[in-house]
N, C-alpha and C positions, 0 to 999 in steps of 0.2 A: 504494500500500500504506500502511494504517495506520501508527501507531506502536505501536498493541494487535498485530496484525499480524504487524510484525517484531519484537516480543518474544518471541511464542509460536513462529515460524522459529526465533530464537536457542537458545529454550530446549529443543526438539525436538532441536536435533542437537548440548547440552551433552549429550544426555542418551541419545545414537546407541548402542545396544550395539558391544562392540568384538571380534574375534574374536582368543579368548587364546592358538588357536595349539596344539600338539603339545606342545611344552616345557610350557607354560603349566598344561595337562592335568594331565602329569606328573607335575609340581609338587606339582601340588594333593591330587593320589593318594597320592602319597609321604608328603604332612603330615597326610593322614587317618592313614594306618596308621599312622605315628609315634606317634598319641597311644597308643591301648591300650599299645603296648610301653613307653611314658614311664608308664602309670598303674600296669602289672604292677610295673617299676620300681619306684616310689614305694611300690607296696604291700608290694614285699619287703627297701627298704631301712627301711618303719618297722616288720615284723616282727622283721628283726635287731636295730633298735633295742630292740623292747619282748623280746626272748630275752636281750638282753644285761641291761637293767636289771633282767630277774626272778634269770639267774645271778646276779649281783652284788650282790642281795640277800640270795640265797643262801649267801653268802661263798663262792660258784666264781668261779675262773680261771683262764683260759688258762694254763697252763705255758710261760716265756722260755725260750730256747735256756742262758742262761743258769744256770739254774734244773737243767738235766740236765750244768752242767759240769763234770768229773771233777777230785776235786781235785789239788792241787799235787804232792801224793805220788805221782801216777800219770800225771804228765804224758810222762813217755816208760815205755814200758812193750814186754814181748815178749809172743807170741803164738806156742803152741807146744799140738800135739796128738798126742804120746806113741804113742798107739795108730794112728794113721795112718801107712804108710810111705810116701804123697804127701809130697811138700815144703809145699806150699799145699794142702791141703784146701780143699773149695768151704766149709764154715762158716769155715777158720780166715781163708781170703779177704773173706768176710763181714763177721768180728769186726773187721779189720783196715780193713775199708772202713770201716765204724760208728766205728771207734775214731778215724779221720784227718778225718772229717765234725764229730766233736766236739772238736777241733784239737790231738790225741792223737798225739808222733811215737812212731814202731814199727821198732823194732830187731829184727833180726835176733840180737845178741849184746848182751851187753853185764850189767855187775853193778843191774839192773833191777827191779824186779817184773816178776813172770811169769803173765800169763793163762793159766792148762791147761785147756783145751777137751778133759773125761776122755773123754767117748760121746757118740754123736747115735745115734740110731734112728728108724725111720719104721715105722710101725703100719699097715696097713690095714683099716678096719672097716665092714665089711657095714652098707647106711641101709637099701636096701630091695630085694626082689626082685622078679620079675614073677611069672605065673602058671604057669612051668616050673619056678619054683626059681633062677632066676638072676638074678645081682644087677646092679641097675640105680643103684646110685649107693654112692659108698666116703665113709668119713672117714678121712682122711690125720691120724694121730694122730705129728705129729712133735717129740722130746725129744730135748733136749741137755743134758748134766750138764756145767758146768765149775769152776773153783777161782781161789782167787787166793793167791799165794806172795810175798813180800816178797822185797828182792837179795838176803838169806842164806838165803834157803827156808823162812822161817818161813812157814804158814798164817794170810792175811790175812783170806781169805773159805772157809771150809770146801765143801767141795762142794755144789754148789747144782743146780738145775735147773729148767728154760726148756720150755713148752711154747707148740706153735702147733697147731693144728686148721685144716684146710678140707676143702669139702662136695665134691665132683665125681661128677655123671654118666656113667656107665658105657655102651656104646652096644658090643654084643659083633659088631656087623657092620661096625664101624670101628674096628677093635685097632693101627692108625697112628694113628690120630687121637690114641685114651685116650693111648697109650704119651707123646708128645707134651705133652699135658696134663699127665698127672701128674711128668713131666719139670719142666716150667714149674712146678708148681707146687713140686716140694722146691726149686727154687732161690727162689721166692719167698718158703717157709715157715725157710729156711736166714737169709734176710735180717733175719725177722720177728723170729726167734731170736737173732740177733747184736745187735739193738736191745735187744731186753729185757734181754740179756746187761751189755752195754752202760750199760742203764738204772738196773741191779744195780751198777754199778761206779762207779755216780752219788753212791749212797748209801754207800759205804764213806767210815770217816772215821779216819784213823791214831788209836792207842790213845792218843796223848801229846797230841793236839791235843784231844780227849774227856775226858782228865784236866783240862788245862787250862782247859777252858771250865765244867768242874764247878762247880757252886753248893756 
């Protein structure tokens, strides 16, 4: 044999394909599909980018936890609704969750401000009917009036009121089902309402602390 020969032997079997195997496959399958979901990725983290620098331009942003916290004046506060003769009412449980989320203690007793949760009502209002006349979807029009009172019972916040709206489908040959639904839903629109409540209790600001800051 050559020595042209055995160079081209040598370089025939540097050059042998090699069998990559089951894992090998796998592998490779795995890192194909990887990329789309890496490109979708990249595409919707420089979307966020480019929604955040147009907000920001716009002098919008995000509201901090901070930002909705209640001032000093109403750091411990009561929570009481008159017209219910429940102990807890589902809103006044509401208010009282909202109010401990925004790191608000909540007394039972005591020479406090006092949240009066006056009325809550729940509406239901006809969206649309079918073609017998009966209706196939409600708006749950739910309002809550409430007040804020100072420890000697002066009027902090005059009677105010909180509304929440949602849509729900009507379905008259599953009346378990609706009942159900719009169950879940006053307790969800009860929660929506104790935020906003809440959110209103954000913005109050003692009369003497508003003197003070006077120009």
């Amino acid at each position: 044999m050559t020595r042209a020969d055995a160079w081209s032997d040598k370089k025939e079997a540097s050059y042998e394909p090699r069998d990559v195997g089951t894992e090998g496959l796998a592998l490779m399958r795995g890192l194909l599909r990887s990329q789309p979901s890496q490109a979708r990725l990249n595409r919707r983290s420089l979307v966020f980018v480019a929604l955040s620098l147009i907000l920001g331009g716009c002098g919008f942003h995000l509201r901090t936890a901070s930002e909705f916290a209640l001032p000093p004046a109403l750091s411990v506060v009561r929570v009481t609704m008159p017209a219910n003769s429940l102990k807890y009412p589902g809103l006044v449980l509401a208010v009282r969750r909202a109010l401990l989320d925004r790191g608000v203690t909540v007394v039972d007793k005591g020479n406090v401000p006092s949240v009066t949760l006056l009325s809550e009502t729940l509406t239901p209002l006809i969206v649309t009917i079918n073609s017998n006349g009966g209706a196939t979807a409600y708006l749950l029009d739910y309002e809550a009036t409430f007040s804020l009172q100072g420890p000697h019972g002066r009027t902090l916040i005059s009677p105010s009121t909180v509304r929440v709206q949602r849509e729900y489908s009507f379905d008259p040959l599953n009346i378990l089902a609706m009942a159900r639904e719009q169950t879940y839903l006053e307790k969800r629109m009860r929660i929506a309402a104790a935020r906003q409540i809440v959110w209103r209790l954000s913005t109050f600001r003692p009369a003497a602390q508003t003197a003070r800051h006077a120009p």
